[in-house]
N, CA and C of each residue as an Amber inpcrd file, in Angstrom:
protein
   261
 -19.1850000   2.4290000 -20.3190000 -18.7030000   3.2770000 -19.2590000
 -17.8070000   4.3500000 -19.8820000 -17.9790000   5.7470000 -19.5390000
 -16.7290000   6.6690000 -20.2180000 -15.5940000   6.4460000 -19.7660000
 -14.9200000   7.2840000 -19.8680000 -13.6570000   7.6620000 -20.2990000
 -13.1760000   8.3590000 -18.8920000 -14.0050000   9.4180000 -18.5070000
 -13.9600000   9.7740000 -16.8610000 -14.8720000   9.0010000 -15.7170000
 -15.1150000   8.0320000 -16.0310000 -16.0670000   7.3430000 -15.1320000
 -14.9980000   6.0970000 -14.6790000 -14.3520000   5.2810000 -15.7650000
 -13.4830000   4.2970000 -15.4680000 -12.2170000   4.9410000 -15.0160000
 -11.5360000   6.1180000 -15.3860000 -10.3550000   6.9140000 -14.2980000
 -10.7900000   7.0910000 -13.1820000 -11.9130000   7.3050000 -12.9340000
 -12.3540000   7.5680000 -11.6030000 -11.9060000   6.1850000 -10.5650000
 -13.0280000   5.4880000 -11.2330000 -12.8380000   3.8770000 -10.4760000
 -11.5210000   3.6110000 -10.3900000 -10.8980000   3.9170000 -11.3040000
  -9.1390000   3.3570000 -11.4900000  -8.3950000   4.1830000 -10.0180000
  -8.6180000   5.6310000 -10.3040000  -8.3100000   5.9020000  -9.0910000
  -8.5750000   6.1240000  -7.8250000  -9.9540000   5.5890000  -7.6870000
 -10.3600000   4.7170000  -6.5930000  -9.5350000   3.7170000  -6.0530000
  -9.6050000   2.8550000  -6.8100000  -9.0140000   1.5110000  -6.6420000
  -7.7710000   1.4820000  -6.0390000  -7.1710000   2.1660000  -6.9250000
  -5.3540000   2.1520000  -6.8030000  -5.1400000   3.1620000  -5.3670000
  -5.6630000   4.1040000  -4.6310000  -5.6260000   4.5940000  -3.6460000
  -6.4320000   3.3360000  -2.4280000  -7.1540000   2.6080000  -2.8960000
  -7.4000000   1.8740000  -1.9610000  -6.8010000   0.7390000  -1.5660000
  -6.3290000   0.2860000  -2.4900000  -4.6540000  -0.3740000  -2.8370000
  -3.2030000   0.0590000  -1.9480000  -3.2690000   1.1340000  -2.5470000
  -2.8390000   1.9240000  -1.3350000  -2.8170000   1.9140000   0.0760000
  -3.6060000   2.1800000   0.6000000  -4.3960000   1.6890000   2.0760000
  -4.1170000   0.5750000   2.2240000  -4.3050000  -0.4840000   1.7250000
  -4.2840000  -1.7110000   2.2130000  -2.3570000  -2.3470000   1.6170000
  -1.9420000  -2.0560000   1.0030000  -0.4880000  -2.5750000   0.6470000
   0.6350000  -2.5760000   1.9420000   0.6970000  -1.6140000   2.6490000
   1.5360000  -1.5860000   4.1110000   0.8590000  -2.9120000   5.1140000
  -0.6440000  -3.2350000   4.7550000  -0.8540000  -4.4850000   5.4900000
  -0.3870000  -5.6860000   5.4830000  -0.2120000  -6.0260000   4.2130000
   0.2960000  -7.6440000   3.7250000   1.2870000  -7.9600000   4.7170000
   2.7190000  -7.1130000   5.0150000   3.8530000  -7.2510000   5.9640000
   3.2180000  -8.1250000   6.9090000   2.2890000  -7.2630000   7.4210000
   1.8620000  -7.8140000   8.5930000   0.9610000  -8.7290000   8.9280000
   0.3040000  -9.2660000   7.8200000  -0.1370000 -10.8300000   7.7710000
   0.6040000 -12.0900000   7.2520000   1.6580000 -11.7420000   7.2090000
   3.0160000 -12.5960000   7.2870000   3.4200000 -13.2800000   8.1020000
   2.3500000 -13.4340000   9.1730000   2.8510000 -13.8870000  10.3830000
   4.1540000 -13.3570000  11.5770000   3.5140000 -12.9400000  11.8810000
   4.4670000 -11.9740000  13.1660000   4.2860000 -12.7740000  14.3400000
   5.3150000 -13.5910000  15.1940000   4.6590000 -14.0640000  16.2080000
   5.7160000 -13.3870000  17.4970000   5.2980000 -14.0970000  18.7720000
   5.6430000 -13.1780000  19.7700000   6.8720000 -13.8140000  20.0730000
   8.4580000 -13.8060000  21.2240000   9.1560000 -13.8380000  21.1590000
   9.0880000 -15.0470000  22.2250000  10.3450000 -15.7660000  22.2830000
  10.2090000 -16.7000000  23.4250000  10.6360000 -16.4310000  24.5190000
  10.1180000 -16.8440000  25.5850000   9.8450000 -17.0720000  27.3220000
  11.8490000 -16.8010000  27.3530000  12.1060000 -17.4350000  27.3720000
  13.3470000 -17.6960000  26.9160000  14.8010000 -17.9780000  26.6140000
  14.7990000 -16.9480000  25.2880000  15.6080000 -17.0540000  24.4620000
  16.9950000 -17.2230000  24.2830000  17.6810000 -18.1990000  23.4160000
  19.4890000 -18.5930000  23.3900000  19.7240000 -17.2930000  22.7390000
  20.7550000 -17.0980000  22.7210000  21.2870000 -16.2270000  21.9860000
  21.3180000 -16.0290000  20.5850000  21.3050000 -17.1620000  20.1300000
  21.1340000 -17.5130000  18.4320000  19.6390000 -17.4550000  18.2480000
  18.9090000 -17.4560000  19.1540000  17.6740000 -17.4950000  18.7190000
  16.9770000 -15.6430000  18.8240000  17.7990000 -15.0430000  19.9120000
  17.6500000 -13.6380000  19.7120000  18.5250000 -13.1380000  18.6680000
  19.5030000 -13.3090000  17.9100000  20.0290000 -12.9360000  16.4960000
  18.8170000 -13.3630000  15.6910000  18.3270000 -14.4610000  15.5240000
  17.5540000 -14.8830000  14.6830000  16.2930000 -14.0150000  14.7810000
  15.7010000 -13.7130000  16.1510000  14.8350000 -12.7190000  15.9330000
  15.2240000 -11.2280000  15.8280000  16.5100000 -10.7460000  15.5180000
  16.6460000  -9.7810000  15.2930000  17.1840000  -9.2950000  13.5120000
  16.7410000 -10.6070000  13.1770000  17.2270000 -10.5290000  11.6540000
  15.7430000 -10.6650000  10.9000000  14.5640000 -11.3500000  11.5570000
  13.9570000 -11.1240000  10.9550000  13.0790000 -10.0470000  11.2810000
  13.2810000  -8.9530000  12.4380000  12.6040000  -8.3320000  12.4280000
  13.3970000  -6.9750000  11.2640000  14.8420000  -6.8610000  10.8020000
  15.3090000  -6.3870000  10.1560000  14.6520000  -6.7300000   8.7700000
  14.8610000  -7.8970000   8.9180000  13.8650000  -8.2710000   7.6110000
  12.5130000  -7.1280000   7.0130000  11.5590000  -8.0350000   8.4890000
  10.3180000  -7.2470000   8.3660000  10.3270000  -6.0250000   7.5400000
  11.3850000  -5.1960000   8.9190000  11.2300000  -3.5400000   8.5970000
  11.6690000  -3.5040000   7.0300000  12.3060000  -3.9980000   6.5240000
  12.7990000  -3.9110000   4.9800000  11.2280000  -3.8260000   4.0690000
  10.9160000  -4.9360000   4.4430000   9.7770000  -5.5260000   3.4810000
   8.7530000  -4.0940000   3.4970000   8.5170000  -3.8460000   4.9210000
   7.1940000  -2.8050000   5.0230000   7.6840000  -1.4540000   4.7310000
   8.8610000  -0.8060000   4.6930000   9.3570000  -0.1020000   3.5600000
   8.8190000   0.4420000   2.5620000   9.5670000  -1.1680000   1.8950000
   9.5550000  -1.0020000   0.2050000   7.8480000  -1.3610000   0.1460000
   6.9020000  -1.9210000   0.8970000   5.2450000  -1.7190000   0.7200000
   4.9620000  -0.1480000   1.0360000   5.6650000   0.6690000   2.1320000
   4.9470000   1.8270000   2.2460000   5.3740000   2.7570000   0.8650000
   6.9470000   2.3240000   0.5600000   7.3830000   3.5970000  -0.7880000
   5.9620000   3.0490000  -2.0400000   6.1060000   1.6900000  -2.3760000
   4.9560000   1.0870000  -3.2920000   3.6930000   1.7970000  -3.2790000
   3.0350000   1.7240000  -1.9330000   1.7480000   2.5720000  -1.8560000
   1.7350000   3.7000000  -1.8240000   2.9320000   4.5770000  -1.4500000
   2.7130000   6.0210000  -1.8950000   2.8410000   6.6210000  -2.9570000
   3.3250000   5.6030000  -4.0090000   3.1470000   5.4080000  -5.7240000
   1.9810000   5.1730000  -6.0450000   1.6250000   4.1680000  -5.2100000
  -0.1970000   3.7920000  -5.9100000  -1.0210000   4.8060000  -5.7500000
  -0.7240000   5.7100000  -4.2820000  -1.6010000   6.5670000  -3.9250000
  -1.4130000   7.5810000  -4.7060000  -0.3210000   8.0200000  -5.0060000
  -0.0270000   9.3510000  -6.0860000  -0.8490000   9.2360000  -7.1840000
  -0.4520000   8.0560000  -8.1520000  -1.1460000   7.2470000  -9.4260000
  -2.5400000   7.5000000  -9.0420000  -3.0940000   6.8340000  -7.9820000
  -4.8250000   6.8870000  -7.7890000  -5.1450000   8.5280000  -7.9870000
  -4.5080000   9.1900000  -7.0450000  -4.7750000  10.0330000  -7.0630000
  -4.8080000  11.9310000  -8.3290000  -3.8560000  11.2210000  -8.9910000
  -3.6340000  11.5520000 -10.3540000  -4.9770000  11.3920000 -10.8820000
  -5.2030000  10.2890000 -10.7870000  -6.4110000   9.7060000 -12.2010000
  -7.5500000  10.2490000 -11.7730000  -7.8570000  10.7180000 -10.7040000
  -8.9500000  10.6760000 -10.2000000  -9.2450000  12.2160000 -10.2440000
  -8.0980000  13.2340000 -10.4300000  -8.1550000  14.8490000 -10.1590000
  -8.8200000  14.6910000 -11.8820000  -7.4160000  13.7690000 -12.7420000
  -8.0740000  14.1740000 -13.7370000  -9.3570000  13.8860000 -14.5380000
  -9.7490000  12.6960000 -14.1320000 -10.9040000  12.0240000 -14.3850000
 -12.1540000  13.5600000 -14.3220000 -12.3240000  13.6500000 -13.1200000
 -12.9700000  15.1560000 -12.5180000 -12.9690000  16.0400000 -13.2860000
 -12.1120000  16.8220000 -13.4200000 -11.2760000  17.8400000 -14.3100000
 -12.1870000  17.3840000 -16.1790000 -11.5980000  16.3170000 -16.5710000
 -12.4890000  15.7770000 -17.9180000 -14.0080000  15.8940000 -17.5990000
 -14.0860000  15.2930000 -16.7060000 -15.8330000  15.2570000 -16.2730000
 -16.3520000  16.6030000 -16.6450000 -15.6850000  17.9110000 -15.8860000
 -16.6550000  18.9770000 -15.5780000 -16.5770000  19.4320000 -16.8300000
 -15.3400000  18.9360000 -18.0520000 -14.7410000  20.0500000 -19.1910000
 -16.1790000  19.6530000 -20.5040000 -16.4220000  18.3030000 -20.0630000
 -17.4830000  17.5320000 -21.1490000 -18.3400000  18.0600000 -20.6440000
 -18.9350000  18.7990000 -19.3240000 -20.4080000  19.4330000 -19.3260000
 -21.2930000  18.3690000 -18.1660000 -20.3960000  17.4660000 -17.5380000
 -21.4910000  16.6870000 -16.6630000 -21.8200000  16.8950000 -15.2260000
 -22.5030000  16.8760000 -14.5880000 -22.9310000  17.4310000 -13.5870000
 -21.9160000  17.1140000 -12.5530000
């Protein structure tokens, strides 16, 4: 495989990585609130939804690194491609 063929895939990948990294948060189990609730148990759900928001954050800053990175590799991958003469 070349040299611009595997940057390509690379930055494929890592942009699709991308896309999918803000998801994980949210297969963490999110469940719904109770009928309800004591008071300690609404602190408690208000800490982990602080939580949450933390976590999906630092996944969205992460993927807009991956996406930059993907997207890097992939201009230049192109860029090499057309400079070697390939269609």
């Amino acid at each position: 495989m070349s040299r611009a063929r595997t940057l390509t895939v690379l930055g494929v990948l890592l942009m699709l990585a991308a896309c999918l990294l803000p998801c994980l948060p949210l297969w963490n189990g999110i469940t719904l609130p109770d009928q309800d609730p004591t008071p300690e148990a609404i602190q408690q759900e208000n800490a982990e939804a602080l939580a949450f928001e933390q976590r999906f954050q630092v996944a969205a800053w992460i993927a807009g690194a991956l996406a930059i990175l993907g997207l890097a590799a992939f201009i230049y991958a192109r860029k090499h491609h057309r400079r070697a003469g390939g269609a």
